[in-house]
Jmol script that loads the backbone (N, CA, C; Angstrom):
load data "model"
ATOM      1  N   UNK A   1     -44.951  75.697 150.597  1.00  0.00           N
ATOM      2  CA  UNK A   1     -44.868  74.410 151.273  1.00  0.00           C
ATOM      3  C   UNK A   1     -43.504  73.761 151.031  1.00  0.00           C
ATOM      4  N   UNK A   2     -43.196  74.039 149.653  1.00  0.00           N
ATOM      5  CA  UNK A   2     -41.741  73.203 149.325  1.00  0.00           C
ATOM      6  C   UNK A   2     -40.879  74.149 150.091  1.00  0.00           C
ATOM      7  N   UNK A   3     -40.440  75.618 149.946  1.00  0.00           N
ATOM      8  CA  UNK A   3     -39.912  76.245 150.657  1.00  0.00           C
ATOM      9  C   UNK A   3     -39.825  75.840 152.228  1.00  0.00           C
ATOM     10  N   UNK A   4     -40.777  75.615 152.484  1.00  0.00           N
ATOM     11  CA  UNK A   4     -40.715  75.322 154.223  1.00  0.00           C
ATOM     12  C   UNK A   4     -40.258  74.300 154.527  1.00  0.00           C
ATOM     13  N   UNK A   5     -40.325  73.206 154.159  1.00  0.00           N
ATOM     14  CA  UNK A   5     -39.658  71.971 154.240  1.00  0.00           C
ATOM     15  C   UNK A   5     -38.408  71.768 153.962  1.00  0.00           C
ATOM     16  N   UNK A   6     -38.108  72.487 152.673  1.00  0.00           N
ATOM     17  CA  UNK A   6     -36.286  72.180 152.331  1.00  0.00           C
ATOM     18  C   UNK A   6     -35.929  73.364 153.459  1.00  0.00           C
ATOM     19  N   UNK A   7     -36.174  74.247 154.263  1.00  0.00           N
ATOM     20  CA  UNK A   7     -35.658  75.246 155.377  1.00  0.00           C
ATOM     21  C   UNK A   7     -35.204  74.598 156.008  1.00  0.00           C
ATOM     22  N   UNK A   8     -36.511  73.714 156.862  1.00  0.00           N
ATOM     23  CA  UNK A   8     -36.930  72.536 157.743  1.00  0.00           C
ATOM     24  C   UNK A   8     -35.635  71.645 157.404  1.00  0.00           C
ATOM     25  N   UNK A   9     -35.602  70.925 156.504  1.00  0.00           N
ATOM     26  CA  UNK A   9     -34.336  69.678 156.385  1.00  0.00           C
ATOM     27  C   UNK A   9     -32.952  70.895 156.219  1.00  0.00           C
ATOM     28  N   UNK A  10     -32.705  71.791 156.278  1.00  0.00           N
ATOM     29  CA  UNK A  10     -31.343  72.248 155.811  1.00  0.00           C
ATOM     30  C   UNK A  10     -31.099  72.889 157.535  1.00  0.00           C
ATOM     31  N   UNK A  11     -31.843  73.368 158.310  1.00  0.00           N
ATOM     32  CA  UNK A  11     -31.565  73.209 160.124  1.00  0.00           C
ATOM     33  C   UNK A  11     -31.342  72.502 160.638  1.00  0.00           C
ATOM     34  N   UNK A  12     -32.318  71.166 160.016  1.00  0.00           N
ATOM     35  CA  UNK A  12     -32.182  70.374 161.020  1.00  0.00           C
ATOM     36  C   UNK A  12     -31.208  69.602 160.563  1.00  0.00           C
ATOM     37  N   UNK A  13     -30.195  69.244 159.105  1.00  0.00           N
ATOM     38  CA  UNK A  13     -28.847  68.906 158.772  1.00  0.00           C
ATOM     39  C   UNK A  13     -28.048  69.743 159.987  1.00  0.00           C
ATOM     40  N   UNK A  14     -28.075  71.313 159.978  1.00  0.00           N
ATOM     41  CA  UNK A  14     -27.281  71.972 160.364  1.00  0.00           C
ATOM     42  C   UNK A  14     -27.198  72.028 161.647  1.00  0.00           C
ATOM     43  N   UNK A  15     -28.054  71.084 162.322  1.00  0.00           N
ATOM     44  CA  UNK A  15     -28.431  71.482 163.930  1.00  0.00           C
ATOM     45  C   UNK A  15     -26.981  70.058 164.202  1.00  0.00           C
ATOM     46  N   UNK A  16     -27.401  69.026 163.416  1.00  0.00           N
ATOM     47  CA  UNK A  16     -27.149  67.773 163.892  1.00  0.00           C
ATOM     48  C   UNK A  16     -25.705  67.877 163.346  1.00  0.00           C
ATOM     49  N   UNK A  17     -25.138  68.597 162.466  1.00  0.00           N
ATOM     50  CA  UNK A  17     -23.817  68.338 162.530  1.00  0.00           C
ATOM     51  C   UNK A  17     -22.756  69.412 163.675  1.00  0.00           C
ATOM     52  N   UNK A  18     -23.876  70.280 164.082  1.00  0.00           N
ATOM     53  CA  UNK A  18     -22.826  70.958 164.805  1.00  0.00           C
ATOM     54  C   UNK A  18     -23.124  70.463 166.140  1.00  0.00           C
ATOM     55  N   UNK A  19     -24.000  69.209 165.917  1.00  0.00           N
ATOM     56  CA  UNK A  19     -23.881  68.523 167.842  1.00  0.00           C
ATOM     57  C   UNK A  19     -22.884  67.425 167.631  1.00  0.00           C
ATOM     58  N   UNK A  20     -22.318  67.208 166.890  1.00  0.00           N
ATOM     59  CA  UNK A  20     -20.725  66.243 166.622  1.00  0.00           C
ATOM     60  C   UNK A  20     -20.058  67.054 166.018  1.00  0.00           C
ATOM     61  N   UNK A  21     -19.559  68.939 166.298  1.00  0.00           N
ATOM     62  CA  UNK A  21     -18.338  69.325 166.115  1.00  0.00           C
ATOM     63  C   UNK A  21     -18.711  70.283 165.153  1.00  0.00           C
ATOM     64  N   UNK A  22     -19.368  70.009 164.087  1.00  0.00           N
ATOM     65  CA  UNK A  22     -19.134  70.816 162.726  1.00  0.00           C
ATOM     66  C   UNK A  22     -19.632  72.142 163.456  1.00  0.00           C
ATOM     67  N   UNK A  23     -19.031  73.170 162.443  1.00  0.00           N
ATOM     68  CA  UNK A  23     -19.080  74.924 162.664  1.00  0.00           C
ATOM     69  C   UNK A  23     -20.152  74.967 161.485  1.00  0.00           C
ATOM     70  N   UNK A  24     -20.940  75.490 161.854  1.00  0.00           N
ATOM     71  CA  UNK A  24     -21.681  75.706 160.438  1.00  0.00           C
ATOM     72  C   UNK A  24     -21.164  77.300 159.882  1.00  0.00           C
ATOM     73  N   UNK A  25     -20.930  77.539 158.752  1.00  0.00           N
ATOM     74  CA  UNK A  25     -20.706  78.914 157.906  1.00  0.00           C
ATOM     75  C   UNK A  25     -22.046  79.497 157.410  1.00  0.00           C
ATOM     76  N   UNK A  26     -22.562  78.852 156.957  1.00  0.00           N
ATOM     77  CA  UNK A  26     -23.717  79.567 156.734  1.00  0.00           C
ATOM     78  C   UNK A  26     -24.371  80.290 157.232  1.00  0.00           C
ATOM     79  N   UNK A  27     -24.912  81.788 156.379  1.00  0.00           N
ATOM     80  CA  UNK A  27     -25.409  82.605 157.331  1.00  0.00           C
ATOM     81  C   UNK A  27     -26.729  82.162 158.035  1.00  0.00           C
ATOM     82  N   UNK A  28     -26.955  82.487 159.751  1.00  0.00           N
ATOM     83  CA  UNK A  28     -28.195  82.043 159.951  1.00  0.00           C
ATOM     84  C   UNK A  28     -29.254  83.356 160.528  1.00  0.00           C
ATOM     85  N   UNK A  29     -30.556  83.313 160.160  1.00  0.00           N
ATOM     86  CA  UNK A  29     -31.341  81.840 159.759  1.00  0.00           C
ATOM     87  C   UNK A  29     -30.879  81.462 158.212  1.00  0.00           C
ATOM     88  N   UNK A  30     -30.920  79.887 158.141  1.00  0.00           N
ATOM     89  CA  UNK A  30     -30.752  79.642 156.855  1.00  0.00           C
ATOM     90  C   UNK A  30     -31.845  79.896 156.025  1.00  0.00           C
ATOM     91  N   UNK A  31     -31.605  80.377 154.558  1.00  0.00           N
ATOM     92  CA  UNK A  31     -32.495  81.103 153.700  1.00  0.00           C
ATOM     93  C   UNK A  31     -32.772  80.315 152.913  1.00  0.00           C
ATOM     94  N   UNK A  32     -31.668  79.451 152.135  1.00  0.00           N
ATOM     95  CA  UNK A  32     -31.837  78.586 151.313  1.00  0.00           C
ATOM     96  C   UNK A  32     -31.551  76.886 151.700  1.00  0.00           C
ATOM     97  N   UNK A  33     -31.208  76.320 150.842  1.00  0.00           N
ATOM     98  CA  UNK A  33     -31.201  74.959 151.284  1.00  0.00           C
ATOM     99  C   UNK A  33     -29.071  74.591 151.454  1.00  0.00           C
ATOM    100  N   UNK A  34     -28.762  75.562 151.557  1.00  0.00           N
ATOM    101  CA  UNK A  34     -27.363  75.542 151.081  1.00  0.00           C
ATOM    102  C   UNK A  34     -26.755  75.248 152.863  1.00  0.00           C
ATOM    103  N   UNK A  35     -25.888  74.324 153.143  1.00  0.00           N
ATOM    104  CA  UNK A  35     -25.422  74.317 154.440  1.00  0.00           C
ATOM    105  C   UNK A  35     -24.350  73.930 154.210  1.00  0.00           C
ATOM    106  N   UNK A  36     -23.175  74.847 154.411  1.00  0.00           N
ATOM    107  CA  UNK A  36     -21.819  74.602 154.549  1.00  0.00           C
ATOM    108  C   UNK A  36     -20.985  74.956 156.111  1.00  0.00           C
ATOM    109  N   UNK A  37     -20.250  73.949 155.974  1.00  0.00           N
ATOM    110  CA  UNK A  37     -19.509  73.730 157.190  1.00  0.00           C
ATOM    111  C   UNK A  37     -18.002  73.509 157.267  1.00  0.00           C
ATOM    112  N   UNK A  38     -17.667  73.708 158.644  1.00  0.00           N
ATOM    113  CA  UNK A  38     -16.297  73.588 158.581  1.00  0.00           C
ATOM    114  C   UNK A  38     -16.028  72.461 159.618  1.00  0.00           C
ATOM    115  N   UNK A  39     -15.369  71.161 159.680  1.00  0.00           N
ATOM    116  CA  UNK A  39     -14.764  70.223 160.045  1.00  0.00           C
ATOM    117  C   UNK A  39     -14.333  70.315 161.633  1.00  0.00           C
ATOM    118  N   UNK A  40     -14.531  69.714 162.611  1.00  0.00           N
ATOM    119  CA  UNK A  40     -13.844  69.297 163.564  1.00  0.00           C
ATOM    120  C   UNK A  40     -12.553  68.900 163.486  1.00  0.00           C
ATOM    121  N   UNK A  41     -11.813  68.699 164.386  1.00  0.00           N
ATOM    122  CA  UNK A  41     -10.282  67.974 164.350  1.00  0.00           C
ATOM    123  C   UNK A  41     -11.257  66.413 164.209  1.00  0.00           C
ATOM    124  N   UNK A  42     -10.228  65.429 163.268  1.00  0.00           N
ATOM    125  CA  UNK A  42     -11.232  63.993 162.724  1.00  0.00           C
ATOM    126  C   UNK A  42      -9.860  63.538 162.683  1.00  0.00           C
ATOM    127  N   UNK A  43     -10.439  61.722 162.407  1.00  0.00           N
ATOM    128  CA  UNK A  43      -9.394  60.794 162.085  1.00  0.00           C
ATOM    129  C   UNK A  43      -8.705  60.808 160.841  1.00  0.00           C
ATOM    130  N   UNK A  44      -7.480  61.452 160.518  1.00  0.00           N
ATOM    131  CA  UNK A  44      -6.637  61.726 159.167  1.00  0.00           C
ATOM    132  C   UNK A  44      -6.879  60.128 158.726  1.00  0.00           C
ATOM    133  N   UNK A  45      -6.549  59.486 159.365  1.00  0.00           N
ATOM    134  CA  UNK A  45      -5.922  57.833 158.676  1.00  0.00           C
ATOM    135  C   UNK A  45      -7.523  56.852 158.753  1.00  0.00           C
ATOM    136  N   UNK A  46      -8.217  57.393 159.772  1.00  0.00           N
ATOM    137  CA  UNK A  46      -9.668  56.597 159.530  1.00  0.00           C
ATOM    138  C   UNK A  46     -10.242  56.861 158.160  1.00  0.00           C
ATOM    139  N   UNK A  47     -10.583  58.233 157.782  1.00  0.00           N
ATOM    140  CA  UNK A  47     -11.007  58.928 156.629  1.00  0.00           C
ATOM    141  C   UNK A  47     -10.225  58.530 155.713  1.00  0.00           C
ATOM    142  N   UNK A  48      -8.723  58.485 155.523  1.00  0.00           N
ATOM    143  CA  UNK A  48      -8.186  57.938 154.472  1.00  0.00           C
ATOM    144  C   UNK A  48      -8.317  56.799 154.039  1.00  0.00           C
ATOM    145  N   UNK A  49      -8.720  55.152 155.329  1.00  0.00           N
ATOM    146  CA  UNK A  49      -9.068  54.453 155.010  1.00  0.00           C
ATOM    147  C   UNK A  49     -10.376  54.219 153.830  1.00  0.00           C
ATOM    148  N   UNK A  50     -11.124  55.099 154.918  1.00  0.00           N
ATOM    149  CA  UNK A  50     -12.544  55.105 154.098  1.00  0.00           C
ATOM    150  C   UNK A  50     -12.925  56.020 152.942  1.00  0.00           C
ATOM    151  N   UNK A  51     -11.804  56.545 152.922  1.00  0.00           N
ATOM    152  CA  UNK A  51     -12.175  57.055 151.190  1.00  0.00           C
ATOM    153  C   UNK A  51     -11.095  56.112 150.030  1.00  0.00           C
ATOM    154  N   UNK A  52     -10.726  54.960 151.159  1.00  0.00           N
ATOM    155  CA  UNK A  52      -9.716  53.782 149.476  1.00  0.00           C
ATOM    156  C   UNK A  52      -8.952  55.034 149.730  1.00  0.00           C
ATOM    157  N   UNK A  53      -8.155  55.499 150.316  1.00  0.00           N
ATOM    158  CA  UNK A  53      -6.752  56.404 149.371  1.00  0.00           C
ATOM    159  C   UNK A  53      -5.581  55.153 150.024  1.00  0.00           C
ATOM    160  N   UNK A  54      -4.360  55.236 148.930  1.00  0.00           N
ATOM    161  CA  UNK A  54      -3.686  53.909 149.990  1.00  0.00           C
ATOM    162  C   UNK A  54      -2.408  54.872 150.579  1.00  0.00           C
ATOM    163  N   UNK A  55      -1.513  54.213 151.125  1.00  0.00           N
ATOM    164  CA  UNK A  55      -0.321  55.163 152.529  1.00  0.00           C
ATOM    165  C   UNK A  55       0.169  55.931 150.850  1.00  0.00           C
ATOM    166  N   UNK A  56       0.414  57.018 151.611  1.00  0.00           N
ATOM    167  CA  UNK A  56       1.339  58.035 150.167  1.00  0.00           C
ATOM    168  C   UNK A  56       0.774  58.985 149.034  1.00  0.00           C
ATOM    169  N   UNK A  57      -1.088  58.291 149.227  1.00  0.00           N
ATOM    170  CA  UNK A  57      -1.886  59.091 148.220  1.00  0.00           C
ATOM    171  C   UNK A  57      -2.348  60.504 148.877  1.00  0.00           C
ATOM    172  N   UNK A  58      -1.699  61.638 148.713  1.00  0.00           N
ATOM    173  CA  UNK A  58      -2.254  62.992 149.386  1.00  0.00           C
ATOM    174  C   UNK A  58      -3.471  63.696 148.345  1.00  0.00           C
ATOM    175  N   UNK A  59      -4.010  64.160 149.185  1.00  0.00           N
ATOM    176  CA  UNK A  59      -5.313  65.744 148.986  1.00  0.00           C
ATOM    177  C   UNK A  59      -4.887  66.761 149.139  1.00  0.00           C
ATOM    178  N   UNK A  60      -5.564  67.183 148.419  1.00  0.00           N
ATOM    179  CA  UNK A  60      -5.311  68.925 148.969  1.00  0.00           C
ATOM    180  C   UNK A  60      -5.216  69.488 150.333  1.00  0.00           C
ATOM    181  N   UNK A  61      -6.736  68.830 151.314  1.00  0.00           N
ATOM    182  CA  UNK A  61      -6.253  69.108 152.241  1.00  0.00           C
ATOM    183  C   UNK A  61      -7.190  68.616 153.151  1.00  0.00           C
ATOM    184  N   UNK A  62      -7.509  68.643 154.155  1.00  0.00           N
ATOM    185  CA  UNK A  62      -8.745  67.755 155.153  1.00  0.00           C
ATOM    186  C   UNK A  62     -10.158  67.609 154.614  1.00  0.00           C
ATOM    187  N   UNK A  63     -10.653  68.762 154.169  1.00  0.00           N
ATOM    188  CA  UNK A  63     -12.018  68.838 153.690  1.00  0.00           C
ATOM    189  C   UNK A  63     -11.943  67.903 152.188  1.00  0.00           C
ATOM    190  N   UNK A  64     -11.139  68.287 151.543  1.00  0.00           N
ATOM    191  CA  UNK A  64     -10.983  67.189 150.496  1.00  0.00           C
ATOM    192  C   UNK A  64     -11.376  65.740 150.920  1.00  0.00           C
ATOM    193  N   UNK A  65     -10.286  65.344 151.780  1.00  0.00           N
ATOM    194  CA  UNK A  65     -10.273  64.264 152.448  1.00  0.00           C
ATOM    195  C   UNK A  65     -11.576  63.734 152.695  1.00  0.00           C
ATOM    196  N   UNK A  66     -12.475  64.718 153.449  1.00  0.00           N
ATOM    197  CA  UNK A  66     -13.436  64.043 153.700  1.00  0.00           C
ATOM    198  C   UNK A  66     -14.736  63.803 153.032  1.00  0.00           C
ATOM    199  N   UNK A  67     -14.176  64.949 151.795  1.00  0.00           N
ATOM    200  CA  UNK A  67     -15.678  65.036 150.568  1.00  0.00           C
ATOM    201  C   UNK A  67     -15.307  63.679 149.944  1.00  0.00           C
ATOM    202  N   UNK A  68     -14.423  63.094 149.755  1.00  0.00           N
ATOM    203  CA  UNK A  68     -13.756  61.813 149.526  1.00  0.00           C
ATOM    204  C   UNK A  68     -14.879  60.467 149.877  1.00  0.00           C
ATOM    205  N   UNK A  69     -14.175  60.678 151.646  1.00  0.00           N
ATOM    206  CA  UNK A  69     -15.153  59.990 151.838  1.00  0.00           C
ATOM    207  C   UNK A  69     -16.715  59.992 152.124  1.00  0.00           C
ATOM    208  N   UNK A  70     -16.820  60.816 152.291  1.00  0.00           N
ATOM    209  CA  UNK A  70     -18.497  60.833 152.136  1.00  0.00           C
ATOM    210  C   UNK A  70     -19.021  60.415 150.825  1.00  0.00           C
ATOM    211  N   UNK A  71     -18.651  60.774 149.774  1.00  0.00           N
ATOM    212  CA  UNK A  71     -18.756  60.474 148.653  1.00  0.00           C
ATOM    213  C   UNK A  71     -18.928  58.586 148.413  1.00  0.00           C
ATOM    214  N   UNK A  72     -17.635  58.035 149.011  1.00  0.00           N
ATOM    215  CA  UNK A  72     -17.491  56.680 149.560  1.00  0.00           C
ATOM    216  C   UNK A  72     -18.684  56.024 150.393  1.00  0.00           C
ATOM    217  N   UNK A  73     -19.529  56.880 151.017  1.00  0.00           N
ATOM    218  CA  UNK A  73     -20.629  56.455 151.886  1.00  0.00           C
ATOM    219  C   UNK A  73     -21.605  56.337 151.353  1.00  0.00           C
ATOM    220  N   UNK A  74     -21.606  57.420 150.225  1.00  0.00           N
ATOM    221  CA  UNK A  74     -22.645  57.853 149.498  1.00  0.00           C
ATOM    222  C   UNK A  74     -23.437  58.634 150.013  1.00  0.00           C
ATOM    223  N   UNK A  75     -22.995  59.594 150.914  1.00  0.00           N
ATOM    224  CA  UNK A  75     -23.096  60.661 150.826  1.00  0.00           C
ATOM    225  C   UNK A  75     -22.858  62.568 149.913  1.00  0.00           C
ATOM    226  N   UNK A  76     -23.941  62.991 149.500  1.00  0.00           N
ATOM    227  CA  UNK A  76     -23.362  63.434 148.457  1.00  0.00           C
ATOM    228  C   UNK A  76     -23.131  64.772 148.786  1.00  0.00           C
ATOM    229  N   UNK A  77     -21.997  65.942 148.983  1.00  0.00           N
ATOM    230  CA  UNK A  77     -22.203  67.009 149.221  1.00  0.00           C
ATOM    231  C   UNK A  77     -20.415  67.906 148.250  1.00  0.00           C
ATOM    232  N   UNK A  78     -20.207  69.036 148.659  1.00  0.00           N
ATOM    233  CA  UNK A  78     -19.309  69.281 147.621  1.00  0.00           C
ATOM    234  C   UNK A  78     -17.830  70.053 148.301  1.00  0.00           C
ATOM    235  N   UNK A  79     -16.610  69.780 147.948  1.00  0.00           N
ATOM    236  CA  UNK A  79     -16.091  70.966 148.939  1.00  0.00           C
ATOM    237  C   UNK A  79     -15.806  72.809 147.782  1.00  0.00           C
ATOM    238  N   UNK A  80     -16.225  73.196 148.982  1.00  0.00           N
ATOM    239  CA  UNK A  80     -15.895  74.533 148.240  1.00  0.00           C
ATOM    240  C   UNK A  80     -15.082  75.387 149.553  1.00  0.00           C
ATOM    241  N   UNK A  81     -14.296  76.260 149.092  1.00  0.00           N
ATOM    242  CA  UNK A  81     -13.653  77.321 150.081  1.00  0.00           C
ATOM    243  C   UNK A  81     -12.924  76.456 151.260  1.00  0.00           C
ATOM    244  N   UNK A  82     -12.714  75.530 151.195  1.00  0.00           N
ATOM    245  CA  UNK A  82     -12.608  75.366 152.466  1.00  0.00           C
ATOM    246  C   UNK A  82     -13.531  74.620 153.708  1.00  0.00           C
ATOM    247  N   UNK A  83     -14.749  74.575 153.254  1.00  0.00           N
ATOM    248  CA  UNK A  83     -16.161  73.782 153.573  1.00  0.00           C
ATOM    249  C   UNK A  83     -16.115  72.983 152.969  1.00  0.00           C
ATOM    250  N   UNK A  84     -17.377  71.956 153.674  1.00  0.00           N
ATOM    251  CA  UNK A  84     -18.213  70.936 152.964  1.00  0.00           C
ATOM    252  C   UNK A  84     -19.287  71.496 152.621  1.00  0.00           C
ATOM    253  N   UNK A  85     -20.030  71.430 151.614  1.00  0.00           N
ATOM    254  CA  UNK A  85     -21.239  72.340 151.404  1.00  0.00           C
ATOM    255  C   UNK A  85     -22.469  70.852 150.936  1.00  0.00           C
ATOM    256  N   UNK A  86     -23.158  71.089 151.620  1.00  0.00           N
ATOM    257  CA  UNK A  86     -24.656  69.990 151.632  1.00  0.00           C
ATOM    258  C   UNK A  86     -25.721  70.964 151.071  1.00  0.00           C
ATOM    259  N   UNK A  87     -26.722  69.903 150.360  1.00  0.00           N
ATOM    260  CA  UNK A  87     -27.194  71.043 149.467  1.00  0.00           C
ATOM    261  C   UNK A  87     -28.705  70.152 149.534  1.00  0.00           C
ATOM    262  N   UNK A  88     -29.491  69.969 150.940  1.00  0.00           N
ATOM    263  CA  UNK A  88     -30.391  68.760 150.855  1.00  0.00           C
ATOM    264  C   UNK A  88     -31.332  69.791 150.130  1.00  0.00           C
ATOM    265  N   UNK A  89     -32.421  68.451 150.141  1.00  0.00           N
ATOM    266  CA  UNK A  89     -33.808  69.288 149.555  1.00  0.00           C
ATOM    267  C   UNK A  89     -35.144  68.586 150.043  1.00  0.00           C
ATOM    268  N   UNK A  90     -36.120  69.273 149.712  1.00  0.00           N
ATOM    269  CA  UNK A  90     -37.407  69.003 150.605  1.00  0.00           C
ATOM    270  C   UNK A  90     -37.688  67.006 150.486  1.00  0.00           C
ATOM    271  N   UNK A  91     -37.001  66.851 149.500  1.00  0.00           N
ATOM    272  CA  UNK A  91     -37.193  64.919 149.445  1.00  0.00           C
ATOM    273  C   UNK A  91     -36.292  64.661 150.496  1.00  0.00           C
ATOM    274  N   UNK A  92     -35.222  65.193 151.163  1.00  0.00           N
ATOM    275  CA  UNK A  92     -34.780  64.395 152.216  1.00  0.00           C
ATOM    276  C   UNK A  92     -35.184  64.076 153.459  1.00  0.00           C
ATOM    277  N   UNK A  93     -35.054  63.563 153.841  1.00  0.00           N
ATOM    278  CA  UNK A  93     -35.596  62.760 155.562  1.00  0.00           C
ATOM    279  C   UNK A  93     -34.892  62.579 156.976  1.00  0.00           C
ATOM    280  N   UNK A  94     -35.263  62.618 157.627  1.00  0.00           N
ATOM    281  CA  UNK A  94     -34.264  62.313 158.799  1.00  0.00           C
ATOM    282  C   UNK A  94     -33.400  61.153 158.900  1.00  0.00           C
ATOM    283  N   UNK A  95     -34.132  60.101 158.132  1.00  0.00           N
ATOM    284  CA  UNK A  95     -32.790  58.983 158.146  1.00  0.00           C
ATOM    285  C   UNK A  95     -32.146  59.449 157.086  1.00  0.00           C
ATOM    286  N   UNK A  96     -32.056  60.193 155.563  1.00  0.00           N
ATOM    287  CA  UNK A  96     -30.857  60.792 155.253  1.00  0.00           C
ATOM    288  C   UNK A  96     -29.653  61.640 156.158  1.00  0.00           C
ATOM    289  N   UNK A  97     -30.693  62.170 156.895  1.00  0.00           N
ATOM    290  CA  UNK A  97     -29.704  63.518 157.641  1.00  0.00           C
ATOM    291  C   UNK A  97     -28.987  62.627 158.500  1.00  0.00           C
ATOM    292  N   UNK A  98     -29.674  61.544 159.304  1.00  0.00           N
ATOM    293  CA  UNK A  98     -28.365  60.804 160.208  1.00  0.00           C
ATOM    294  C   UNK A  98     -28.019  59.849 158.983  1.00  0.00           C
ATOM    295  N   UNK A  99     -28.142  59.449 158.423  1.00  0.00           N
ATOM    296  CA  UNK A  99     -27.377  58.506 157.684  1.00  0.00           C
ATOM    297  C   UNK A  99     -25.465  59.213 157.380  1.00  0.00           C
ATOM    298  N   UNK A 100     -25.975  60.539 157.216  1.00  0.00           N
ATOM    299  CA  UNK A 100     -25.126  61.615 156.434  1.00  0.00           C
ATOM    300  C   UNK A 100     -23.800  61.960 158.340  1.00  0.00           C
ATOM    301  N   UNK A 101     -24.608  62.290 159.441  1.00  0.00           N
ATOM    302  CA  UNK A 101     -24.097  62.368 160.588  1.00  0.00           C
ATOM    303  C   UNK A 101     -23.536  61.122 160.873  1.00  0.00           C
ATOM    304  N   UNK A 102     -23.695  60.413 161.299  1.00  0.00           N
ATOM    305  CA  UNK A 102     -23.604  58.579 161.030  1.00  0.00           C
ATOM    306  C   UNK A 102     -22.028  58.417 160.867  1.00  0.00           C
ATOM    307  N   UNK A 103     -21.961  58.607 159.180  1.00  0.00           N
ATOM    308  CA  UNK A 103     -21.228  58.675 158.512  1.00  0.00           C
ATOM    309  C   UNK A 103     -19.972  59.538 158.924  1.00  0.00           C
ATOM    310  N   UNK A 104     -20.112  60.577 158.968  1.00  0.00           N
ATOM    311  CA  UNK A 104     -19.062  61.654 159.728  1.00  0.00           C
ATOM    312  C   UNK A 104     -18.810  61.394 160.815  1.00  0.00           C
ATOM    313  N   UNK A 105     -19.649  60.610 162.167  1.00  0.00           N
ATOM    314  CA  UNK A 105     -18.950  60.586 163.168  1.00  0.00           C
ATOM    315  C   UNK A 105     -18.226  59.514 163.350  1.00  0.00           C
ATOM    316  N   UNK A 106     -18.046  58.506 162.600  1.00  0.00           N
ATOM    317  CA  UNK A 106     -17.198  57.181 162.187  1.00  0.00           C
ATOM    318  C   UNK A 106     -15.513  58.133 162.194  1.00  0.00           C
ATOM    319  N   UNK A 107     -15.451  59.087 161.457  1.00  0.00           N
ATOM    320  CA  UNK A 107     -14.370  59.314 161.188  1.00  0.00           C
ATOM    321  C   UNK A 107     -14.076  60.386 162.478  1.00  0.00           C
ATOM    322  N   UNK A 108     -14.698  60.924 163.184  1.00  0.00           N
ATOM    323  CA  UNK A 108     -14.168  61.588 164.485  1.00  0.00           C
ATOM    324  C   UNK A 108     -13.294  61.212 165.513  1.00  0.00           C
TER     325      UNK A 108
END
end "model"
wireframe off; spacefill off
backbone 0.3
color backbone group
């Protein structure tokens, strides 16, 4: 039952970010609760706003940037490789998952 549900919330994260752009990496079908993605072209200077960095403060590199701000939203997910990697679980909900989309398409 727990298995089916964290499946359930880690598609339907993965459905909804790749209908505003995101590539999902993860192999599909997803197996585990693990959903990593790769970034659309986004607002460099919106995202910088919203992660507090001020003119001159650099990242490593976009995905940084934006684990930044999500983090800032309170959104919680991690960058690895090159991705954002989201890691929901069977307690999350659909107003997490748009809260989390929401959030990302501010900066598009």
């Amino acid at each position: 039952l727990i298995e089916a549900e964290l499946l359930h919330v880690a598609n339907r994260l993965a459905e909804k970010l790749e209908t505003i752009g995101f590539t999902v990496r993860s192999p599909r079908p997803l197996r585990s609760g693990i959903v990593s993605v790769t970034p659309p072209k986004f607002d460099l200077e919106k995202a910088r706003k919203g992660a507090g960095l001020r003119k001159g403060v650099a990242l490593k590199d976009p995905v940084h940037l934006l684990h930044r701000y999500l983090e800032r939203q309170k959104v919680i997910c991690a960058p690895r490789e090159g991705m954002l990697r989201f890691a929901p679980h069977f307690y999350n909900d659909e107003l997490d998952l748009d809260r989390a989309v929401a959030a990302l398409r501010r900066v598009l």
